[in-house]
N, C-alpha and C positions, 0 to 999 in steps of 0.2 A: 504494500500500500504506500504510496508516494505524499508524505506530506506536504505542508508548505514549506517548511526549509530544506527540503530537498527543491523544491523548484527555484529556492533563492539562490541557491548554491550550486546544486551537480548540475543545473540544466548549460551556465556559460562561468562560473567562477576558474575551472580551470582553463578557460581559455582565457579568460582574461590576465589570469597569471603569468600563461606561458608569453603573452603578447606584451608584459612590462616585463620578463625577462630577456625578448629578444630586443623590445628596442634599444631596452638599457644597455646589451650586446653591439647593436648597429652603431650606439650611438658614440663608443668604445672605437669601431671600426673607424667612423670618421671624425673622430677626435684624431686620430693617430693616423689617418691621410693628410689631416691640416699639419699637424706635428710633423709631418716630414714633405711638407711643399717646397723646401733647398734643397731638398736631400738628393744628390745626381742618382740617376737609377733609378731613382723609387715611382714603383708604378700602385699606382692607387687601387683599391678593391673595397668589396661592396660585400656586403653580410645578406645571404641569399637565402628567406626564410620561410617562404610564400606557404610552401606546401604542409610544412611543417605547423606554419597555424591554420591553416583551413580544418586540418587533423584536428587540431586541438578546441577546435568549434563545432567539429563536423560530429553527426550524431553516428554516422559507421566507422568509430575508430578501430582497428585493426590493433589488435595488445597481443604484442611476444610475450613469451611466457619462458623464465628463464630454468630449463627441467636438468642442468646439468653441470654443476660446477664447473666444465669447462666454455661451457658456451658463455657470448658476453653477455654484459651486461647491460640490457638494454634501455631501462628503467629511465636513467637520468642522463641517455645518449641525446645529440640533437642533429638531426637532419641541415642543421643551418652551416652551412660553410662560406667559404672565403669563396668570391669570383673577381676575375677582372673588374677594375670599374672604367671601361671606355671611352666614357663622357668627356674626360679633359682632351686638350690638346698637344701631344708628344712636345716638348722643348727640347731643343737642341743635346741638354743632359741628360736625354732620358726620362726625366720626370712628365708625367703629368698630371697630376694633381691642379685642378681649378678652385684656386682659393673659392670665387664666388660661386662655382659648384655647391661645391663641399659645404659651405655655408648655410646655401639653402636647403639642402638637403639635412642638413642638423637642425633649421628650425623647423621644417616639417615632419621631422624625427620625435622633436622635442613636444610639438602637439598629439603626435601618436601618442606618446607614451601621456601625454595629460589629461586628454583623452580617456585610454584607457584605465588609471590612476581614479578618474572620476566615476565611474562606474561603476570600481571597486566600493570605492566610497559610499555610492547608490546604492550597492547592494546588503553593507555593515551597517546602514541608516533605517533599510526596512527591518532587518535581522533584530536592530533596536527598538523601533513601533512595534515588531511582533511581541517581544519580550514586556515591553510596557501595557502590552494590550492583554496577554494572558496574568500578568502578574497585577 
């Protein structure tokens, strides 16, 4: 029998979780493209998580099941890897890292995660009307 905080909760809490852990990760990513915009060589990359939170929203999630100490460990793995980030334009060094890329891309980073922060929020506010209203 499905309560009400089961619908506050299992229905999108762990997605919202996993979506303030990945921006916080992206956001890590391009902190440290700007951090090395002199750097000769450095070619800038992008935290590629797409699939990884649709998973984590999506109601057919697909769970390994780990039946054998040697098999890994799946549990706290993440699909989210490193790719190329194209966008800039190659300089002469090697680099390219677009500062004002990069930039906007971290404020639009920065509302994802605010975003999702607040909804969190949303949902520890009803969790609180619930408990006020049976108590």
């Amino acid at each position: 029998m499905k309560t009400i905080l089961d619908g506050i909760f299992n229905d999108s809490l762990p997605g919202l979780e996993k979506a303030l852990d990945l921006t916080f990760r992206r956001n890590q990513t391009i902190a440290s493209n700007i951090s090395n915009a002199e750097t000769p060589g450095y070619r800038a990359v992008e935290l590629s998580f797409g699939t990884e939170l649709e998973q984590a929203f999506g109601a057919n999630k697909a769970s390994l099941m780990k039946t054998d100490g040697k098999h890994l460990d799946t549990t706290e793995s993440s699909s989210a890897h490193m790719i190329p980030d194209l966008t800039g334009v190659t300089k002469p060094d090697g680099n390219n890292v677009d500062l004002d890329i990069q930039m906007g891309q971290l404020a639009y980073n920065r509302g994802r995660y605010a975003q999702a922060a607040a909804m969190v929020r949303k949902k520890f506010s009803m969790l609180s009307n619930a408990i006020r209203t049976i108590a």
